[in-house]
N, CA, C and O atoms as a GROMACS GRO file, in nm:
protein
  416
    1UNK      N    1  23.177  24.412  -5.179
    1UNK     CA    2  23.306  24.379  -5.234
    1UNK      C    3  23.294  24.379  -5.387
    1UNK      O    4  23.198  24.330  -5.447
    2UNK      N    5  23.408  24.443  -5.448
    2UNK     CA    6  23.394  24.461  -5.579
    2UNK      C    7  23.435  24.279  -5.660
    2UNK      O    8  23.500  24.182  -5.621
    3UNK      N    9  23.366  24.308  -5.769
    3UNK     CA   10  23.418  24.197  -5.870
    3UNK      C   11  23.571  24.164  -5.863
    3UNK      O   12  23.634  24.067  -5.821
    4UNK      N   13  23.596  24.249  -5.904
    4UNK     CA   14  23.770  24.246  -5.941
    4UNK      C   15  23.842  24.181  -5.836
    4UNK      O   16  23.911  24.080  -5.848
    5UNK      N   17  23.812  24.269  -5.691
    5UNK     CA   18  23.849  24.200  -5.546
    5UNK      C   19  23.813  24.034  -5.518
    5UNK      O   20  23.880  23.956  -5.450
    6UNK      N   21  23.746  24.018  -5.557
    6UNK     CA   22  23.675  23.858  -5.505
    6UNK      C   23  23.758  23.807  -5.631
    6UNK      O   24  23.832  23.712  -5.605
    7UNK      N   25  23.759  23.843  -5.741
    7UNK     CA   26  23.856  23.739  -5.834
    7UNK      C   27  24.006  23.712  -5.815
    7UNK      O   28  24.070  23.616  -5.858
    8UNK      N   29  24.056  23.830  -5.733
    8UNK     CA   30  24.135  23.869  -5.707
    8UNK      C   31  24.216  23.748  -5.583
    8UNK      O   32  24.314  23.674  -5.589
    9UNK      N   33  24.097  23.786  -5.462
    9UNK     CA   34  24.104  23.675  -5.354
    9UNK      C   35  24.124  23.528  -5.384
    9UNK      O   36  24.206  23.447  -5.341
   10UNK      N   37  23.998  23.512  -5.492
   10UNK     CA   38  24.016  23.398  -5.538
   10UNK      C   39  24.086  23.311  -5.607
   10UNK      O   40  24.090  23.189  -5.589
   11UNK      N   41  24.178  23.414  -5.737
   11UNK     CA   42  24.306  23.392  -5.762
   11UNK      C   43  24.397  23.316  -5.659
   11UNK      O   44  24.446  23.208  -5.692
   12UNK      N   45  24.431  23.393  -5.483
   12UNK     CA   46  24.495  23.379  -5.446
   12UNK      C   47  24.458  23.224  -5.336
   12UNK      O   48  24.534  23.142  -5.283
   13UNK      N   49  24.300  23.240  -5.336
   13UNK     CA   50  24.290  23.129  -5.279
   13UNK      C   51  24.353  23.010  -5.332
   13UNK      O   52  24.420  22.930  -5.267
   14UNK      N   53  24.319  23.002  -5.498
   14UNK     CA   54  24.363  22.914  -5.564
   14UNK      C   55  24.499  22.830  -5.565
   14UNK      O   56  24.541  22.714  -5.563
   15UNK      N   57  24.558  23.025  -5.571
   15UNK     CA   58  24.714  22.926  -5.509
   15UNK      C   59  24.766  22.828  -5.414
   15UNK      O   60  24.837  22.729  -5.404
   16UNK      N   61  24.669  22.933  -5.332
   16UNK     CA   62  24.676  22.857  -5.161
   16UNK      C   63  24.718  22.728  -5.189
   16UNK      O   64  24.832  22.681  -5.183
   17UNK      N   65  24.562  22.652  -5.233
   17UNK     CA   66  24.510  22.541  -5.218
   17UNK      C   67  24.634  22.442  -5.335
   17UNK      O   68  24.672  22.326  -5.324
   18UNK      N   69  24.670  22.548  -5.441
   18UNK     CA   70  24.745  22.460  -5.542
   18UNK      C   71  24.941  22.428  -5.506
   18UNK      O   72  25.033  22.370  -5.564
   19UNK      N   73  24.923  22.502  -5.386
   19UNK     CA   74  25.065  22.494  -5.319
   19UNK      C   75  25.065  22.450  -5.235
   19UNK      O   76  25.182  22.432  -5.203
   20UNK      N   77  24.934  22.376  -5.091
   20UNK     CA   78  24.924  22.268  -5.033
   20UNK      C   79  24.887  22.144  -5.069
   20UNK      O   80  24.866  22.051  -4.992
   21UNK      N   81  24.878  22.142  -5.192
   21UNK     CA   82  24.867  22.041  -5.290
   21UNK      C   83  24.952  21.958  -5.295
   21UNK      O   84  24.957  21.840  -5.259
   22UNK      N   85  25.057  22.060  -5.366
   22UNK     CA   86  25.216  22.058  -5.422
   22UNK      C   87  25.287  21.997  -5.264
   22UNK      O   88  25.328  21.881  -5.267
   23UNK      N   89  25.295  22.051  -5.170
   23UNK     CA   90  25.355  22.020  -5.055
   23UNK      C   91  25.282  21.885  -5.032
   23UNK      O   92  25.368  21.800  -5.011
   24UNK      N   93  25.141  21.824  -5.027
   24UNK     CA   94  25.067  21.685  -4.985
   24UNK      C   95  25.176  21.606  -5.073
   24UNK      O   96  25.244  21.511  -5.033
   25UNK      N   97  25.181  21.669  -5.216
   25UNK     CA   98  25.253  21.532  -5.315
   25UNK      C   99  25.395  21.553  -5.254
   25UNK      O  100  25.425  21.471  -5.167
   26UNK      N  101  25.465  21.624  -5.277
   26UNK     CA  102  25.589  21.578  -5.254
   26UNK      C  103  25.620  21.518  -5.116
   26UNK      O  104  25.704  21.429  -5.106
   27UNK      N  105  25.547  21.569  -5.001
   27UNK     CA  106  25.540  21.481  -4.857
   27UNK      C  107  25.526  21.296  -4.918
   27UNK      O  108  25.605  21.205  -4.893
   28UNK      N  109  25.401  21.291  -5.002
   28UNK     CA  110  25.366  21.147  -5.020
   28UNK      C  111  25.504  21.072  -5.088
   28UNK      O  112  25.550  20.964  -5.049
   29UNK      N  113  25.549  21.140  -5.180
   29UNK     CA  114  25.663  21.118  -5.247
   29UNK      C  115  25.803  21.067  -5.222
   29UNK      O  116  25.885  20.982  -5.261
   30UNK      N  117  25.783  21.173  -5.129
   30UNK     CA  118  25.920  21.107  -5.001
   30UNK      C  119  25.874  20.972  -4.986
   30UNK      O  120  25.917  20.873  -5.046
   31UNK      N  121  25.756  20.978  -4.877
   31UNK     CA  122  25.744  20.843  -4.796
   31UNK      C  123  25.770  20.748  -4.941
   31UNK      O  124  25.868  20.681  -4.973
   32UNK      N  125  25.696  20.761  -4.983
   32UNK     CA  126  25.674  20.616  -5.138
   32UNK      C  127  25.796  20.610  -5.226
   32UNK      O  128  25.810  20.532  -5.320
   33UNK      N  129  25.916  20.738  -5.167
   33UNK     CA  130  26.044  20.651  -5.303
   33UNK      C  131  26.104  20.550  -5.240
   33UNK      O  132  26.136  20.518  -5.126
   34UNK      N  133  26.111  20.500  -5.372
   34UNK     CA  134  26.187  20.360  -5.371
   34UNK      C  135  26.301  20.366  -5.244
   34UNK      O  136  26.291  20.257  -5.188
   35UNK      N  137  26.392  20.437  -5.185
   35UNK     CA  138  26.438  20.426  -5.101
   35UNK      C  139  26.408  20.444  -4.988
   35UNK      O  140  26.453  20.370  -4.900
   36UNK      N  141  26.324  20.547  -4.958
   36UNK     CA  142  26.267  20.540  -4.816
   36UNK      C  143  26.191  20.424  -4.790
   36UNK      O  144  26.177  20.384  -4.674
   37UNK      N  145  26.132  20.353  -4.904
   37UNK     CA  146  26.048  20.239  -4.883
   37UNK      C  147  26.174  20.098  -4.825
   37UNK      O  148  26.177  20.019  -4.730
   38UNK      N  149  26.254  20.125  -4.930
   38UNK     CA  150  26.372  20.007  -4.914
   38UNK      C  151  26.403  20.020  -4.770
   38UNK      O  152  26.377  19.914  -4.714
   39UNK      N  153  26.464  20.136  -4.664
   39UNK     CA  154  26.485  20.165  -4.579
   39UNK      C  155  26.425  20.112  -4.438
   39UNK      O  156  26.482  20.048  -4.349
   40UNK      N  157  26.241  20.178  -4.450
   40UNK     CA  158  26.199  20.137  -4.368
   40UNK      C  159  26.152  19.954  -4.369
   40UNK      O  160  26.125  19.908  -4.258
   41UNK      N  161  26.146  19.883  -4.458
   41UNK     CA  162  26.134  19.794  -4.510
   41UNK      C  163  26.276  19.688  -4.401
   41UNK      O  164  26.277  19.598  -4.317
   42UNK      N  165  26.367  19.766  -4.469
   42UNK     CA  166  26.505  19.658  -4.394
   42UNK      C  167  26.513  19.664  -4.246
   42UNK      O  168  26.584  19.589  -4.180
   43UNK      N  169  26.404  19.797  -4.176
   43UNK     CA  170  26.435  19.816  -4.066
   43UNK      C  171  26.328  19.713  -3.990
   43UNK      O  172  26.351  19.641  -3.893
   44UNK      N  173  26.198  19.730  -4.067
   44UNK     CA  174  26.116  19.607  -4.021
   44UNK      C  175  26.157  19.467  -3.970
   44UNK      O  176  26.119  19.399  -3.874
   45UNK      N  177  26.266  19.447  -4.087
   45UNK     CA  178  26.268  19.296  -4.102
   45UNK      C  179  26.365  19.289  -4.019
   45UNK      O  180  26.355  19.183  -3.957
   46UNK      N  181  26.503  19.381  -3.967
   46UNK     CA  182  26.541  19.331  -3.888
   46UNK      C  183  26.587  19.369  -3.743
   46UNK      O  184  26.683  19.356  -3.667
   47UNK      N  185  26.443  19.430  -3.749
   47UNK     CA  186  26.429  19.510  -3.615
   47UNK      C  187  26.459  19.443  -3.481
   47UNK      O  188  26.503  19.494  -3.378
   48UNK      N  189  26.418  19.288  -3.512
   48UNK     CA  190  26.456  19.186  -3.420
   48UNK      C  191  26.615  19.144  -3.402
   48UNK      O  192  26.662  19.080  -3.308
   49UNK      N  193  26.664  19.181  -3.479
   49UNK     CA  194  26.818  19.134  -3.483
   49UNK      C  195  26.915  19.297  -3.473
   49UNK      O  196  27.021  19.297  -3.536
   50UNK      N  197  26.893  19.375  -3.427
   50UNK     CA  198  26.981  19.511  -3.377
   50UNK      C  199  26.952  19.486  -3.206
   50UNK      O  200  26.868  19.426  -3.138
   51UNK      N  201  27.057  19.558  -3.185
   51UNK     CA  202  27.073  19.569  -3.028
   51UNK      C  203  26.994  19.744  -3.049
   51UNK      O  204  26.967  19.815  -3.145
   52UNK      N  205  26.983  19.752  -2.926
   52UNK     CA  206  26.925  19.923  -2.891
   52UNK      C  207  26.999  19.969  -2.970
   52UNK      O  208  26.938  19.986  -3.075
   53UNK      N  209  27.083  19.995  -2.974
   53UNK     CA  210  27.190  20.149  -2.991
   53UNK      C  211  27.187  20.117  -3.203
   53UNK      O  212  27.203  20.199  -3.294
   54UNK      N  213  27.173  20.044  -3.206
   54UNK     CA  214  27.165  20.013  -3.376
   54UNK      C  215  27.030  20.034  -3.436
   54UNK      O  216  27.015  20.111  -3.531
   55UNK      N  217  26.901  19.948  -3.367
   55UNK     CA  218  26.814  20.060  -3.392
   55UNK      C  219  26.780  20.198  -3.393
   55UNK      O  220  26.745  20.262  -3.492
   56UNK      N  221  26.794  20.245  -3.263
   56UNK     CA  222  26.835  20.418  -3.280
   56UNK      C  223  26.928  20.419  -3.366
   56UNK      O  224  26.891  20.527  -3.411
   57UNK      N  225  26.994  20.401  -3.414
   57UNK     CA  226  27.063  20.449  -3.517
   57UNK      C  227  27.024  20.456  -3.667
   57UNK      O  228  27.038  20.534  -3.761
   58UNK      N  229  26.955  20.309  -3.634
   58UNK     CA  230  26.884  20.309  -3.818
   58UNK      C  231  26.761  20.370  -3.853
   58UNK      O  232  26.708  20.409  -3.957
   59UNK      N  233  26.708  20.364  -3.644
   59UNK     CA  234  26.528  20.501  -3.707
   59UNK      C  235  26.616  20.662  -3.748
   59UNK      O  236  26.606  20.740  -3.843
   60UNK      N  237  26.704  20.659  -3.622
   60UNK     CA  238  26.774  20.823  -3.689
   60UNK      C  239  26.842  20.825  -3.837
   60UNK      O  240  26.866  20.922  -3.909
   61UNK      N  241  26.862  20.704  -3.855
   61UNK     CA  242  26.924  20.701  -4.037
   61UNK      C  243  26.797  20.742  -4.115
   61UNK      O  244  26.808  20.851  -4.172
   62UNK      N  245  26.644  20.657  -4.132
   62UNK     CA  246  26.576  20.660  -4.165
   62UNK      C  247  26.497  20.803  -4.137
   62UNK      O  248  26.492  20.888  -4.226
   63UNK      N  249  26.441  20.822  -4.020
   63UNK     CA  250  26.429  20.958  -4.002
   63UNK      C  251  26.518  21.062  -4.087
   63UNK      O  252  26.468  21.144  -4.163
   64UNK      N  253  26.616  21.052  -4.071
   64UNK     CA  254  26.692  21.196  -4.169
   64UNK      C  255  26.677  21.202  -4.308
   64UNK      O  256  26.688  21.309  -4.369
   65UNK      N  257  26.644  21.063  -4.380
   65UNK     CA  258  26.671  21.042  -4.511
   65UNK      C  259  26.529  21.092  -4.545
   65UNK      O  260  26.532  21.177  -4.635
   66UNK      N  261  26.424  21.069  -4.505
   66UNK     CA  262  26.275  21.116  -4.480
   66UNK      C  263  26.255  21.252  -4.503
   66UNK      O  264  26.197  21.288  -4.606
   67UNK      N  265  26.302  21.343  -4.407
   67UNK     CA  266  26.334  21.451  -4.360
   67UNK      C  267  26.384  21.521  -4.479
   67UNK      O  268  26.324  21.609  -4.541
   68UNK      N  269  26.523  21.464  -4.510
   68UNK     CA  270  26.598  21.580  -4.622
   68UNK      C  271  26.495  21.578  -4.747
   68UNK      O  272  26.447  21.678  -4.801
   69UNK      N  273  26.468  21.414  -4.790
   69UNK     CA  274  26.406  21.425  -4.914
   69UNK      C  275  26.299  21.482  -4.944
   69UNK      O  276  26.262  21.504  -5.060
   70UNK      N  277  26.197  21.531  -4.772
   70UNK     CA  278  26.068  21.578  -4.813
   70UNK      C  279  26.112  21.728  -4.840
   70UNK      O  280  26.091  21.777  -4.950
   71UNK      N  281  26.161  21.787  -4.756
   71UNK     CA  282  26.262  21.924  -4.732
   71UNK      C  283  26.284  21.925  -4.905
   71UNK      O  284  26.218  22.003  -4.974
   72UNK      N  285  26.371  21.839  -4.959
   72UNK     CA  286  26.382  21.869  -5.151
   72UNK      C  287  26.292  21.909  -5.212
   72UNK      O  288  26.288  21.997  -5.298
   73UNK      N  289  26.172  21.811  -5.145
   73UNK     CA  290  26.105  21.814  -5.296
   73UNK      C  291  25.959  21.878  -5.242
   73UNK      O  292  25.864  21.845  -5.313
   74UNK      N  293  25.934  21.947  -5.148
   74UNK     CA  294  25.870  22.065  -5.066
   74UNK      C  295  25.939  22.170  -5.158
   74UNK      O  296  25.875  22.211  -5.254
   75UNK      N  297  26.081  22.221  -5.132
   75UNK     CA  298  26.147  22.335  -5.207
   75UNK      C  299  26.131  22.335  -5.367
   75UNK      O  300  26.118  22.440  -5.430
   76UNK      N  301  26.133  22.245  -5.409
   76UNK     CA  302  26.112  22.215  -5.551
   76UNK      C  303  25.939  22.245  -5.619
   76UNK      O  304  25.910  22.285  -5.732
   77UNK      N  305  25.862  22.216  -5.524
   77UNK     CA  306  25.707  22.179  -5.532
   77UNK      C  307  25.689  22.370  -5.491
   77UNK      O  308  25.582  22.430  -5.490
   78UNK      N  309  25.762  22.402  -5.475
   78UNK     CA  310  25.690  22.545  -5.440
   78UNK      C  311  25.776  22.672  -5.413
   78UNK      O  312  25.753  22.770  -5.342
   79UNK      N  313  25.903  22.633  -5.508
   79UNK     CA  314  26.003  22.715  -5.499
   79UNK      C  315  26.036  22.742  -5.652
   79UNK      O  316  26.044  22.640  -5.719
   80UNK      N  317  26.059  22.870  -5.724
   80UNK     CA  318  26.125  22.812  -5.908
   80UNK      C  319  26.280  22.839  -5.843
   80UNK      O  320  26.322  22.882  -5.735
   81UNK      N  321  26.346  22.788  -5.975
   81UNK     CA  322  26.508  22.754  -5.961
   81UNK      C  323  26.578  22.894  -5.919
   81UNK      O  324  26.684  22.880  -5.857
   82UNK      N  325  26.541  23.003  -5.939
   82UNK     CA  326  26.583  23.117  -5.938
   82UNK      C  327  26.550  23.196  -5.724
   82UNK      O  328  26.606  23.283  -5.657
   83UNK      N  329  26.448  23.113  -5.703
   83UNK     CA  330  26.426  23.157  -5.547
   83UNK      C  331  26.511  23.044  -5.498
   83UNK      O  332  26.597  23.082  -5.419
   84UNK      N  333  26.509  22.896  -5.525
   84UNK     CA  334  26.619  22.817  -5.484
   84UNK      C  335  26.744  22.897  -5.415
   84UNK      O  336  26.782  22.921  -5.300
   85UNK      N  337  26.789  22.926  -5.565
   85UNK     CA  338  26.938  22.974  -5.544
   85UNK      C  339  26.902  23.124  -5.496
   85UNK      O  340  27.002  23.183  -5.455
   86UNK      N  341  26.835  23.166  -5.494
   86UNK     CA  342  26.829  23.284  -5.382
   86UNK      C  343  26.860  23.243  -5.248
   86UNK      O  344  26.941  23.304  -5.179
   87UNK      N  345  26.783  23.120  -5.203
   87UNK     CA  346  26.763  23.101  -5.067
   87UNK      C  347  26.912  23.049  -5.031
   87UNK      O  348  26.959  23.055  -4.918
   88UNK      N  349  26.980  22.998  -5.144
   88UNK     CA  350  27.096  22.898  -5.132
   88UNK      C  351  27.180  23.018  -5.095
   88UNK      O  352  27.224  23.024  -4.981
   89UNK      N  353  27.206  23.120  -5.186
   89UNK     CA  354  27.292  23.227  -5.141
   89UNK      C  355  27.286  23.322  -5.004
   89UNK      O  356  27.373  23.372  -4.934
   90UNK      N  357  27.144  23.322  -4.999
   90UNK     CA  358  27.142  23.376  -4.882
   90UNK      C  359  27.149  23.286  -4.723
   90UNK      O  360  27.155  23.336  -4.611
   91UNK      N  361  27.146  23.161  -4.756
   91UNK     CA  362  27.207  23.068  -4.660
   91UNK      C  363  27.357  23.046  -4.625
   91UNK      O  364  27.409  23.040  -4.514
   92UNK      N  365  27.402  23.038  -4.721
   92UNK     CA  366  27.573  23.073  -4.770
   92UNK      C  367  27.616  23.208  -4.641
   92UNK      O  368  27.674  23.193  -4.533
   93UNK      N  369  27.559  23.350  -4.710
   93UNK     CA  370  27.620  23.414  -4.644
   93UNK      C  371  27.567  23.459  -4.517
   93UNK      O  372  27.589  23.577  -4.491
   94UNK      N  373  27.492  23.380  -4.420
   94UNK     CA  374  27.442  23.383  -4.321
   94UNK      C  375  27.555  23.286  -4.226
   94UNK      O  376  27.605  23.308  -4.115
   95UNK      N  377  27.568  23.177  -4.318
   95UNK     CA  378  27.694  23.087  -4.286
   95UNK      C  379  27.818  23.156  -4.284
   95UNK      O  380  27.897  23.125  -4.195
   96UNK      N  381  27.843  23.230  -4.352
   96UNK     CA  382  27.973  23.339  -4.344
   96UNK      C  383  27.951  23.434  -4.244
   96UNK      O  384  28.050  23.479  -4.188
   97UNK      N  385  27.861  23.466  -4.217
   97UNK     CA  386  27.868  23.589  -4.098
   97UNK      C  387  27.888  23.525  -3.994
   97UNK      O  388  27.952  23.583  -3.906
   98UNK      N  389  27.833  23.360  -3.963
   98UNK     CA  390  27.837  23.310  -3.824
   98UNK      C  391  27.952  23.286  -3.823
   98UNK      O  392  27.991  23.338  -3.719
   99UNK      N  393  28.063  23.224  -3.888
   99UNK     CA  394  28.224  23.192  -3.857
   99UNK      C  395  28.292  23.320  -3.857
   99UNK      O  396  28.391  23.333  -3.785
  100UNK      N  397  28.237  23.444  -3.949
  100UNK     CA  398  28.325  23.544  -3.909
  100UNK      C  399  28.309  23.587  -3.777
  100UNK      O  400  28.402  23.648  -3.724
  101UNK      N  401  28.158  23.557  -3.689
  101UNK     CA  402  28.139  23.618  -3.558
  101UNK      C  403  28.191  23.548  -3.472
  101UNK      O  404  28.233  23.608  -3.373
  102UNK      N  405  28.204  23.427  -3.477
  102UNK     CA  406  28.257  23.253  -3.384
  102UNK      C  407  28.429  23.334  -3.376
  102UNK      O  408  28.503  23.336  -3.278
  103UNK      N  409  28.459  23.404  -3.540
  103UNK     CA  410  28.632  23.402  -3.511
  103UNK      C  411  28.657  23.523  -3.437
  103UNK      O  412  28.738  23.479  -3.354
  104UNK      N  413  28.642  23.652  -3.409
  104UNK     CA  414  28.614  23.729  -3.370
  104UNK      C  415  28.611  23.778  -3.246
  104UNK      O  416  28.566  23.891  -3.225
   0.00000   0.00000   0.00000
């Protein structure tokens, strides 16, 4: 294997490793903001005082809020602003083809 190739690889390993990085922090990030903390926190304390149907409701509250914020800042941690709004547009009109096919 030539020089160039192995620097080459290695370049890309680098990324690898510097974009599962990026994804570990912003995963940790989620869990540790101040609101997901506040969240699961209120659910602790009054886990004893919800009936069923209110807990499921506040793990599925909590669950989603989890979810979207890691989803942000995953896209942010390994996306620049310009593939963002790529992905945004091309979500958009994927969304437009499905209601034009639903009306149809």
């Amino acid at each position: 294997m030539s020089g160039f190739r192995c620097k080459i690889i290695l370049t890309e390993k680098r990324k690898m490793i510097a974009t599962l990085i990026a994804i570990q922090d912003a995963t940790k990030n989620a869990v540790m903001d101040r609101k997901s903390v506040s969240l699961a926190h209120d659910l602790w304390e009054n886990k004893d005082y919800m009936d069923e149907r209110q807990f499921a409701h506040a793990i599925f509250s909590y669950s989603a809020h989890l979810t979207s914020l890691t989803a942000t800042l995953v896209l942010d941690a390994t996306l620049t602003k310009s593939q963002i709004g790529e992905m945004m547009d091309t979500m958009k009109e994927m969304d437009s083809m499905g209601k034009d096919t639903t009306n149809e």
